[in-house]
C-alpha positions as CSV (number, residue, x, y, z in Angstrom):
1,X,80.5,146.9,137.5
2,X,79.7,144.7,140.4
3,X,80.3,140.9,140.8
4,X,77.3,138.9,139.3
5,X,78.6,135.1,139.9
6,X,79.9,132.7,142.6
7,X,83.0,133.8,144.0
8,X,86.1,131.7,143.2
9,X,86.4,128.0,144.9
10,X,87.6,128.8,148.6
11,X,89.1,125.4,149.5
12,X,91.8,126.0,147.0
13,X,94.8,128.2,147.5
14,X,95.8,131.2,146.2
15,X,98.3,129.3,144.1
16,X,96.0,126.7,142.9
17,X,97.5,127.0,139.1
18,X,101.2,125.5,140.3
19,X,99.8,122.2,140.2
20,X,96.1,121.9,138.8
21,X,94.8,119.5,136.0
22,X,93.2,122.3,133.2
23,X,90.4,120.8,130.8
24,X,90.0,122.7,127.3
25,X,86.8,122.7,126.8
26,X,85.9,123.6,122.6
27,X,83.0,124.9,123.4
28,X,81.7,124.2,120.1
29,X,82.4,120.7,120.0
30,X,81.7,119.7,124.0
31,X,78.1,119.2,124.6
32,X,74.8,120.7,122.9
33,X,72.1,121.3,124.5
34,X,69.1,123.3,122.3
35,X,70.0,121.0,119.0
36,X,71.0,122.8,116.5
37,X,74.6,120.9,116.6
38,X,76.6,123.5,117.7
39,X,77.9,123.1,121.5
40,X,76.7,125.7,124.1
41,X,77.4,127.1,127.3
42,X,73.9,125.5,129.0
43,X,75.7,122.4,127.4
44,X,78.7,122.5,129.0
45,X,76.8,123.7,132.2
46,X,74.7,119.9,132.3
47,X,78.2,118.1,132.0
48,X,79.9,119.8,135.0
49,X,79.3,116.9,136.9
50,X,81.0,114.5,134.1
51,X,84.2,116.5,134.6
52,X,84.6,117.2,138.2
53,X,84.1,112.8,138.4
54,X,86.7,113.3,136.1
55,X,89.0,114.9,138.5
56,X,90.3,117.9,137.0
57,X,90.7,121.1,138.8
58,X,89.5,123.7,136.1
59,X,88.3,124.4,132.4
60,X,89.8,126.5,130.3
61,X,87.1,127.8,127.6
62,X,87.8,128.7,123.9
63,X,86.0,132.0,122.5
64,X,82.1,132.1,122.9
65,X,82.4,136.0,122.6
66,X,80.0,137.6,119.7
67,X,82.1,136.3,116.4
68,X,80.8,136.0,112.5
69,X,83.1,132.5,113.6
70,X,85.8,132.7,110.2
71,X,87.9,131.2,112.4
72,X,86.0,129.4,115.6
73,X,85.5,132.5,117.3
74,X,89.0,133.8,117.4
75,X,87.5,136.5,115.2
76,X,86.1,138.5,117.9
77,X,83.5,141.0,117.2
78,X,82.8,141.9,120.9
79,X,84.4,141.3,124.0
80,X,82.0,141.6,126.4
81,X,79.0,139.5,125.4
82,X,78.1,135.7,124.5
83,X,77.9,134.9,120.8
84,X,74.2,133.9,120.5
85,X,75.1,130.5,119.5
86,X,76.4,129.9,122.7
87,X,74.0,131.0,125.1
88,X,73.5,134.5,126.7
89,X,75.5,136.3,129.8
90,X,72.9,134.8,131.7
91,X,74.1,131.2,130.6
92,X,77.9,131.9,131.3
93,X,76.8,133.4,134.9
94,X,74.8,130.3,135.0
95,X,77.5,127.8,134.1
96,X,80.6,129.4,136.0
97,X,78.3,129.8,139.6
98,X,77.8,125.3,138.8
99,X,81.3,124.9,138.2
100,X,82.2,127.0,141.3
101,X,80.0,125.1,143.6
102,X,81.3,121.9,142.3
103,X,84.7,123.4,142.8
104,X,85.7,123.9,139.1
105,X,87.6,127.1,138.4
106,X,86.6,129.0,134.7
107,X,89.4,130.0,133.0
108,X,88.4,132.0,129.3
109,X,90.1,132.9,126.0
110,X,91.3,136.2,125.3
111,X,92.3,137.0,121.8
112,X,93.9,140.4,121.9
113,X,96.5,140.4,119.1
114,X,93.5,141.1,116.7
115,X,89.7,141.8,116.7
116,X,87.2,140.4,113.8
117,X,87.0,142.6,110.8
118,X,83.5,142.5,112.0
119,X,84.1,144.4,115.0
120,X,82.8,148.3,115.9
121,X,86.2,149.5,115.7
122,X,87.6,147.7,112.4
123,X,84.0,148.9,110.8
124,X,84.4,152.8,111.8
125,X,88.4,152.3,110.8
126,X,87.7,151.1,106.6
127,X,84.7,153.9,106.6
128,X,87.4,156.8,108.1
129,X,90.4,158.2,106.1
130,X,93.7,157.4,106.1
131,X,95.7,158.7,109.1
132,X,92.0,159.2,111.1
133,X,91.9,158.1,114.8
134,X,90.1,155.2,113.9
135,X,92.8,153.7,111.1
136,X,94.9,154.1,113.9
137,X,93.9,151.3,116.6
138,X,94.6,149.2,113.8
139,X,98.0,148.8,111.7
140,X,97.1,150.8,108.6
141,X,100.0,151.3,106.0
142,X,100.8,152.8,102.5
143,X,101.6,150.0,99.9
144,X,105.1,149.9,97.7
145,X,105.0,150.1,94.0
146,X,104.7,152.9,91.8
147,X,101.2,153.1,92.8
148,X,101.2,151.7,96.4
149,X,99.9,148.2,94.9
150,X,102.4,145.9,96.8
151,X,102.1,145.2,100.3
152,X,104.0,147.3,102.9
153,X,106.5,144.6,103.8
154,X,107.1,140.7,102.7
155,X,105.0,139.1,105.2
156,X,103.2,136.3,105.3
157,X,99.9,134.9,107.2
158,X,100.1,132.2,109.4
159,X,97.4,130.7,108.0
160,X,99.0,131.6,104.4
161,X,99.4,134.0,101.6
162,X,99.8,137.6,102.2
163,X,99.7,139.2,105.6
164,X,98.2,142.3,103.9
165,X,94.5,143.3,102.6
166,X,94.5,146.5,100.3
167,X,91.3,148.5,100.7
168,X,89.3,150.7,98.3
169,X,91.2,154.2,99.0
170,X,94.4,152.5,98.4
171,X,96.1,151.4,101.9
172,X,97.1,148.0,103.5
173,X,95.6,146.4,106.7
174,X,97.6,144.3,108.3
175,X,96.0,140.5,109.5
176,X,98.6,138.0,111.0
177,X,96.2,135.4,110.7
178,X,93.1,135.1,108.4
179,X,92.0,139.0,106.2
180,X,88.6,138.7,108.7
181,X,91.1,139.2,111.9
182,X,92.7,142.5,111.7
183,X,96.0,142.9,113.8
184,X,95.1,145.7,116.4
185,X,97.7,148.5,117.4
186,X,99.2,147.9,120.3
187,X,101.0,151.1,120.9
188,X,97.9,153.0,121.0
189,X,96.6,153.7,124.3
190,X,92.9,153.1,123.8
191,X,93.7,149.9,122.3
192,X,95.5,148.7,125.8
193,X,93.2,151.2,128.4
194,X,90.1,148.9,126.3
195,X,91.6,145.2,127.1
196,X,92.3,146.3,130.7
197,X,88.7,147.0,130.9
198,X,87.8,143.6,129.2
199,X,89.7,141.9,132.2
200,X,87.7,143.4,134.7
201,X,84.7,142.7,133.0
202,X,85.2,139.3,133.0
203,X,87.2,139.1,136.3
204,X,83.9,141.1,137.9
205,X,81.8,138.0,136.2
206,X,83.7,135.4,138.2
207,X,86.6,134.3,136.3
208,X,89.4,132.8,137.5
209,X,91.7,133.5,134.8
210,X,92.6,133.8,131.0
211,X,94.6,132.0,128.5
212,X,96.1,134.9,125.5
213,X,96.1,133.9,122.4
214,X,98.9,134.7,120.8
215,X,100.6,136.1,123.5
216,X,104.0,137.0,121.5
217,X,102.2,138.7,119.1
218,X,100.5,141.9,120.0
219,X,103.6,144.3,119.7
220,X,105.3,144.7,116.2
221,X,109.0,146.0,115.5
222,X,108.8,150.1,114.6
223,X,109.0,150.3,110.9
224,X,107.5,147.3,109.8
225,X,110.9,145.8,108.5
226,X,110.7,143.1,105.9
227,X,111.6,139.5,107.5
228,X,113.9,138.5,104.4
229,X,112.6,134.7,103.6
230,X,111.4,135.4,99.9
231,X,111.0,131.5,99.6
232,X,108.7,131.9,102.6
233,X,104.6,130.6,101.9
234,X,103.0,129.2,104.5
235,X,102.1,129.4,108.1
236,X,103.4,126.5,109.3
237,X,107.2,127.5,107.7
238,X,107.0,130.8,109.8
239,X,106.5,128.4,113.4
240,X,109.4,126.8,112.0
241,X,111.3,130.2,111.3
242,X,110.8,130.8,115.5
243,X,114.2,128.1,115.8
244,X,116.0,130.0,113.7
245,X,115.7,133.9,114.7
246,X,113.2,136.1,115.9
247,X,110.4,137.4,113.2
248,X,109.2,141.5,113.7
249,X,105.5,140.6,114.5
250,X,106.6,138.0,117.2
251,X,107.9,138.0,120.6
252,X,109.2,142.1,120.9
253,X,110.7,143.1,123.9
254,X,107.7,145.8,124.4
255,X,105.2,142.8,124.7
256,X,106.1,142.5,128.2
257,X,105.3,146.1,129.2
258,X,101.4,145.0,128.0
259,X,101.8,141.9,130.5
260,X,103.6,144.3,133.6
261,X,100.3,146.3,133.5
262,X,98.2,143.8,133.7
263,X,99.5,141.6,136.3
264,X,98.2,144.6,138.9
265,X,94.6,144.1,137.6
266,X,94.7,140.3,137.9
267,X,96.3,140.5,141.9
268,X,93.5,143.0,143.0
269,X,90.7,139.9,142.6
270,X,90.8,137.4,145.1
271,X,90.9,133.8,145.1
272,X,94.5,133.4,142.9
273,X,93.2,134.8,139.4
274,X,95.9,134.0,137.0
275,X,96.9,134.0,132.8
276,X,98.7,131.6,131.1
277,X,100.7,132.6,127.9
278,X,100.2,130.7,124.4
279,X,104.0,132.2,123.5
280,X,106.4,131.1,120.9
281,X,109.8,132.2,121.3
282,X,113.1,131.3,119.1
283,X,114.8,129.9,123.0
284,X,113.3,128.8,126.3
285,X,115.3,131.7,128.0
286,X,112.7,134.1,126.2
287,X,110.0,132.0,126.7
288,X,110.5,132.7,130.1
289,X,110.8,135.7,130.3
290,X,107.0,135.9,129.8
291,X,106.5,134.2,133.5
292,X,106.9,136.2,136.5
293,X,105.7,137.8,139.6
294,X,104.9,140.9,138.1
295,X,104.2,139.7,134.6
296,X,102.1,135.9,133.7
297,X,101.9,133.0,135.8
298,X,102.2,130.5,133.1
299,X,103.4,129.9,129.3
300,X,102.7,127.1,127.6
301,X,105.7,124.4,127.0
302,X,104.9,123.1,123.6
303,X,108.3,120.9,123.4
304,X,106.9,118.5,125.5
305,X,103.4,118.4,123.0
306,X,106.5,118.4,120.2
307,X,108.3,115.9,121.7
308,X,109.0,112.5,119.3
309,X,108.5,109.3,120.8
310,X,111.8,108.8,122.2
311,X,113.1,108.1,125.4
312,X,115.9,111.0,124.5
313,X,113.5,113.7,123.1
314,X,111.3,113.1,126.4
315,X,114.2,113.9,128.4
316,X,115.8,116.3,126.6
317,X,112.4,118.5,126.8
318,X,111.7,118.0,130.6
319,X,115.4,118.7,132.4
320,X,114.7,121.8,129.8
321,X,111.8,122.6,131.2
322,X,112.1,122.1,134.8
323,X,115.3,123.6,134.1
324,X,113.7,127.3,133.1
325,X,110.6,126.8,135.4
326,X,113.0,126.8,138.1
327,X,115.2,129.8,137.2
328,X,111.8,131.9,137.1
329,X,110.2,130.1,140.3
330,X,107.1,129.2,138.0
331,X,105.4,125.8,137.4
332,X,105.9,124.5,134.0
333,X,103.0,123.6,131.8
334,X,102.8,120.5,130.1
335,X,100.3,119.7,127.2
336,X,100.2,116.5,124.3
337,X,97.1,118.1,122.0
338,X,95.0,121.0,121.9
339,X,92.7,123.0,119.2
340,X,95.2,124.1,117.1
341,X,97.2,120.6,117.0
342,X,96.4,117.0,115.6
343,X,95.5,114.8,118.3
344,X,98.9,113.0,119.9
345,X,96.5,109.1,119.6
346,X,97.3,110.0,115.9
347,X,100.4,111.6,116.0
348,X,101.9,108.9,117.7
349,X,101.2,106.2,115.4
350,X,98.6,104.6,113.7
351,X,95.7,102.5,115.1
352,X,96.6,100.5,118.5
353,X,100.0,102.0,118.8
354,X,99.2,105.3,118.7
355,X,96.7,104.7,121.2
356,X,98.9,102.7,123.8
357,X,101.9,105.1,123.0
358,X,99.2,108.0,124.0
359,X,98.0,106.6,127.1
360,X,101.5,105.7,128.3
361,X,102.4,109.6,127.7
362,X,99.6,110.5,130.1
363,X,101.2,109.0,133.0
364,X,104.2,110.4,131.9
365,X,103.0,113.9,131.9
366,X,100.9,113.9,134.9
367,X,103.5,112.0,137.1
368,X,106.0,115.7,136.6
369,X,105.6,118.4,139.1
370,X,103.7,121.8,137.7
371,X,100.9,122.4,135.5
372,X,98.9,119.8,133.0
373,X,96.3,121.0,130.1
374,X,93.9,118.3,128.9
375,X,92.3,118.6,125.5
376,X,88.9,117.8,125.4
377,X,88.0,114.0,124.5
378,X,92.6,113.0,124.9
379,X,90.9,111.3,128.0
380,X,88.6,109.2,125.7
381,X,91.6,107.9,123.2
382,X,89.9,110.2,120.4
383,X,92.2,110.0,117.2
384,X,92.3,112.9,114.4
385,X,89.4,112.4,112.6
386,X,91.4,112.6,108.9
387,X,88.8,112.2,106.5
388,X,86.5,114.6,106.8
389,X,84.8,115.9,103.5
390,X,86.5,119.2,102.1
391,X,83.2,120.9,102.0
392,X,82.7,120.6,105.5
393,X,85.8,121.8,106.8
394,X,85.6,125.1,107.9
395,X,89.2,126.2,109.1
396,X,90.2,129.4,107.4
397,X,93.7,128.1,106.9
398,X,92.3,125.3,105.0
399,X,91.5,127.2,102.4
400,X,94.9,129.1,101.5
401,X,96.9,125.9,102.4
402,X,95.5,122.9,102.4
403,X,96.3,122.2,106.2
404,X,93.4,122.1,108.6
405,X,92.6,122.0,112.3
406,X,89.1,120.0,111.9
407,X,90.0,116.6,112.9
408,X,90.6,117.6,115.9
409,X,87.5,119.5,116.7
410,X,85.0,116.9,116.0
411,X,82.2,117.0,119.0
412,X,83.3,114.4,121.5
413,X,80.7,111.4,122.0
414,X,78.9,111.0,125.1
415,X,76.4,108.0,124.4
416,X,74.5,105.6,121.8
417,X,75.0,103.7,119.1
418,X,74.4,106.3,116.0
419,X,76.4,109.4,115.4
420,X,76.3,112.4,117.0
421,X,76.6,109.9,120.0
422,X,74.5,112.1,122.5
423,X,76.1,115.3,121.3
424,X,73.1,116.8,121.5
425,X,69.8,116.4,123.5
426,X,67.6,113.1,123.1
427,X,66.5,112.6,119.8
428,X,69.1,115.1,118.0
429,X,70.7,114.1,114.6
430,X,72.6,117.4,114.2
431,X,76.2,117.9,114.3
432,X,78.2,120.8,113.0
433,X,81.2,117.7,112.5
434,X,80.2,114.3,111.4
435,X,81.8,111.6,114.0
436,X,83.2,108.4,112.7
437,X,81.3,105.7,113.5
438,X,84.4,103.5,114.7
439,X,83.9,106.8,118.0
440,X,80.7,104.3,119.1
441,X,83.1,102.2,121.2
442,X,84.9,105.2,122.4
443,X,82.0,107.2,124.3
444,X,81.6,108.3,127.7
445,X,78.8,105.7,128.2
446,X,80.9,102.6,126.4
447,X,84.3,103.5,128.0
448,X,82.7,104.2,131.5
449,X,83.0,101.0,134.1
450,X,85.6,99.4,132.0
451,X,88.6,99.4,133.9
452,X,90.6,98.5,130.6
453,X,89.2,102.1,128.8
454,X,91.1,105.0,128.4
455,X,88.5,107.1,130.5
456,X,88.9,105.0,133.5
457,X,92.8,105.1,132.8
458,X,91.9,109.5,133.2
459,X,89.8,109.0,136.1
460,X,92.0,106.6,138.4
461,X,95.8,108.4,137.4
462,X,93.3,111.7,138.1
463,X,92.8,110.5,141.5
464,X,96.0,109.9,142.3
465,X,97.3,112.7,141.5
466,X,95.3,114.1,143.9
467,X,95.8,111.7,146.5
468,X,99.1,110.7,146.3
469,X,101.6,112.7,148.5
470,X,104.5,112.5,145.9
471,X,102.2,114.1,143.5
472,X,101.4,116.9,145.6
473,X,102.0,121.2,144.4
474,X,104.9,120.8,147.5
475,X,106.4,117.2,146.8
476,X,109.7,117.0,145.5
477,X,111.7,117.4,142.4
478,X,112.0,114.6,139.7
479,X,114.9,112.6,140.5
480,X,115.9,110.0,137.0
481,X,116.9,106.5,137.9
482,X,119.7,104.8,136.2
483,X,117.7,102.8,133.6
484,X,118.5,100.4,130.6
485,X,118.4,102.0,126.9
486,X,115.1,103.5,126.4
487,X,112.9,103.1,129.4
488,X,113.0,106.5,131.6
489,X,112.3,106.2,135.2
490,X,112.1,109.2,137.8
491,X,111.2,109.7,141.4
492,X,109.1,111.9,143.3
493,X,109.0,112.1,146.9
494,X,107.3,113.6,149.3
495,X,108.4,112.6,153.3
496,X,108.4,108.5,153.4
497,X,105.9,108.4,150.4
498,X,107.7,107.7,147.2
499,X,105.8,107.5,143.6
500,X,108.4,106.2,140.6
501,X,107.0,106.8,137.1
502,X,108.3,104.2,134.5
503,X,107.9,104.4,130.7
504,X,108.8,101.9,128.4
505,X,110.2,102.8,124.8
506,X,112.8,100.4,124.2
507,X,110.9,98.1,121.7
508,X,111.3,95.0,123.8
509,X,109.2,94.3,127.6
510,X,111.1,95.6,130.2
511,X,111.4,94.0,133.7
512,X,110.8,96.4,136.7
513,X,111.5,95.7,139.8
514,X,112.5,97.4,143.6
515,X,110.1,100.5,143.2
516,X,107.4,99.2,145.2
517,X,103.4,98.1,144.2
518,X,102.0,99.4,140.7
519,X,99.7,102.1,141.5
520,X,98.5,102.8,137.6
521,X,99.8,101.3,134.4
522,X,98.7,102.4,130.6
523,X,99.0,98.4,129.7
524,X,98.5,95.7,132.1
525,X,101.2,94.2,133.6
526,X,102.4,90.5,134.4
527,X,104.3,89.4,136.9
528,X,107.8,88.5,137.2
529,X,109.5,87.2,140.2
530,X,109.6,89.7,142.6
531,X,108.9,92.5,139.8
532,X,106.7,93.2,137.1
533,X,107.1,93.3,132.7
534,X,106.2,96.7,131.8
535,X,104.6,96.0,128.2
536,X,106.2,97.6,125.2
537,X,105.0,101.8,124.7
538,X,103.6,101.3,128.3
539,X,103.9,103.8,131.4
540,X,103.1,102.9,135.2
541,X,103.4,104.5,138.3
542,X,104.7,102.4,141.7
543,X,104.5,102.9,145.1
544,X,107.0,102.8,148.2
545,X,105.9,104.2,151.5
């Protein structure tokens, strides 16, 4: 297949990813454009220009394959084609030639640890025998019991309950995740010889790289062994399992042999096409691992999204970061909310404190050297919406535990006064979410102009980023300042330009003085002398050149 969109940015370099600004982009939730309340690709395509003003450097895309959508399109029923709520091919080529020419690289989900029970291959699998060539892409097993009518092993779903789904002629499937998203076979060379192809498909289309879902997952340990954790019942227990030893369905040595082959695939393209690994793994030395010339280029450091509010649990997760990103000669990745996780406005407190304690992160994260992921609407001071009505949840793992992902997936608001808030075209009253109404004040349109919002906070620590020379892919390491209890302070330099980054957790105004003119600050400050009071749960940036 030949190339049918823009070619890559060319003002970037190869290495772009080291130290760009990545947007998620929920497709579902960003911006509708036919009405029907469900976000699309032509959507997202009329808001380009909203987030290169923004000043990120690319937009990482959640699954808008072909999907019956059980789980927000991580259920993927083909790889190679635009779920028709989305758009069509001709609306992705569309939307990724825009973003190139406004310098936006595309970055797309993969979800390779399973396919949807939806898809071709899972279809032909549950019509063929056991021990066919089709059962076999998949992992297929006899049951235990007198009569095969237990499950294979003890494991459990992430998204809770049994890992296994018996079918009519008596064997197991096995489904990490939800009984709709069968766990492929990853030993079996079609399965592998068919995601190299999926690369290039997408790759020929334009794409500048892929997050994997899952990333840990694909391979599982020969023999299916049981894990041992009888008392074991939910999904979120297993996550917490990852501290304490490695499971048998996560992070296997062989994973990295899938990575090794295609790392060759992603080098032949030009323009710096890279992948970025959503990898959990019991220690940060394995976690590394995943991150290497001839394996990824990135893995996601969820410590620093796990991180308590604490000057101590800040630091503690940066020197260990920075630490292992240096040992593989890889940017780290930092990131405070995604998809999957309840947004950090919330999880750091309730009402104003969350939000303050939020922004002040921001600065913290992108004053560090490496890679930052923004989650859609973080840059608007969106909080987890917590109260939306049971029946219109639509998580799978809401259903078999009572935990969902939905508050953080509300469409973001663009403009107006009524709910949807310009989700939609003019006129449109549809949203696949209901928005709060407090989200009025919290728009693109209200929060725009205001140099006290949380979108102009984005937009002018954004800038600087760019600008500043200290902030720059080739500046120097963080260097920590000697500091009273619970304010951290760090230095980047970069020549005679010198950026210190200052956050304030003590519980009391702290005064700041001999690092130069405030450049950006979460909360305003007031000044002191020859310094400045940095307000309580408040970050800023200051200048000496």
């Amino acid at each position: 297949m030949t190339a049918t969109s823009a070619a890559p940015p060319t003002d970037a370099a190869e290495d772009w990813w080291r130290s760009a600004v990545v947007y998620q982009v929920y497709v579902r939730s960003f911006a509708d454009a036919n009405g029907d309340g469900i976000g699309d690709l032509r959507g997202l395509r009329e808001r380009l220009p909203y987030l290169r003003d923004l000043g990120v450097d690319a937009l990482w895309l959640t699954p808008f394959y072909t999907s019956p959508m059980v789980d927000g399109g991580y259920d993927v029923a083909d790889y190679r084609d635009v779920d028709p709520m989305f758009g069509t091919l001709g609306d992705f080529d569309a939307m990724i030639t825009e973003a190139h020419t406004l310098g936006l690289r595309i970055i797309v989900d993969l979800v390779p640890n399973h396919t949807s029970s939806a898809h071709p291959w899972f279809t032909a699998a549950l019509a063929a025998a056991p021990g066919s060539p089709q059962r076999a892409r998949y992992l297929f097993a006899e049951g235990r019991g007198e009569h095969g009518e237990l499950p294979p092993n003890d494991w459990e779903s992430i998204f809770g309950g049994p890992a296994w789904t018996r079918v009519p002629d008596g064997q197991w499937y096995l489904h990490l995740f939800d009984p709709a998203q069968p766990d492929l076979n990853w030993r079996h060379p079609e399965v592998r010889a068919e995601f190299e192809d999926v690369l290039r498909f997408w790759l020929d289309r334009g794409v500048d790289g892929f997050r994997i879902d899952v990333a840990h997952g694909m391979i599982k340990a020969e023999g299916l062994p049981d894990v041992g954790f009888s008392t074991l019942t939910t999904g979120q227990r297993q996550v917490e399992l990852l501290g304490k030893g490695r499971l048998p369905y996560f992070d296997q040595d062989e994973v990295h042999d899938i990575y090794r082959s295609w790392r060759p695939i992603l080098d032949s393209y030009p323009g710096g096409r890279m992948a970025v690994a959503e990898a959990w793994a019991e220690t940060p030395q394995r976690l590394a691992r995943y991150i290497g010339p001839d394996e990824l280029h990135q893995a996601f450091s969820f410590d620093f999204l796990d991180a308590t509010w604490s000057a101590d649990s800040f630091r503690k997760v940066i020197d260990t970061a920075l630490a292992e990103s240096t040992i593989v000669g890889a940017p780290t990745t930092w990131v405070l909310s995604n998809h999957d996780k309840q947004r950090h406005v919330t999880r750091y407190g309730d009402g104003p404190e969350g939000l303050r304690r939020a922004r002040a992160a921001t600065l913290l994260m992108l004053a560090l050297p490496g890679c930052a992921y923004l989650y859609q609407g973080e840059e608007l001071g969106l909080p987890e919406v917590l109260d939306l009505p049971d029946e219109l949840r639509q998580d799978p793992a809401f259903l078999r535990t009572g935990e969902s992902r939905d508050g953080c997936r509300v469409p973001i608001p663009w403009s107006g006064e009524l709910a949807p808030y310009g989700f939609g075209p003019a006129g449109s009253e549809l949203s696949w979410l209901p928005a709060p109404a407090t989200w009025r004040a919290l728009s693109v349109a209200a929060q725009t102009g205001d140099p006290g919002s949380t979108l102009e906070l984005y937009r002018a620590a954004l800038r600087i980023r760019r600008e500043h020379p200290a902030l720059a892919a080739d500046a120097g390491p963080v260097t920590w300042l000697e500091t009273g209890p619970g304010v951290l302070a760090f230095t980047r330099a970069a020549g005679d330009a010198v950026l210190t980054c200052v956050v304030n957790i003590s519980g009391a105004p702290a005064l700041i003085d001999g690092y130069g003119e405030p450049l950006a600050a979460s909360e305003p400050l007031t000044a002191q002398g020859t310094g400045h009071l940095l307000p309580v749960d408040a970050a800023a940036w200051f200048d000496r050149s």
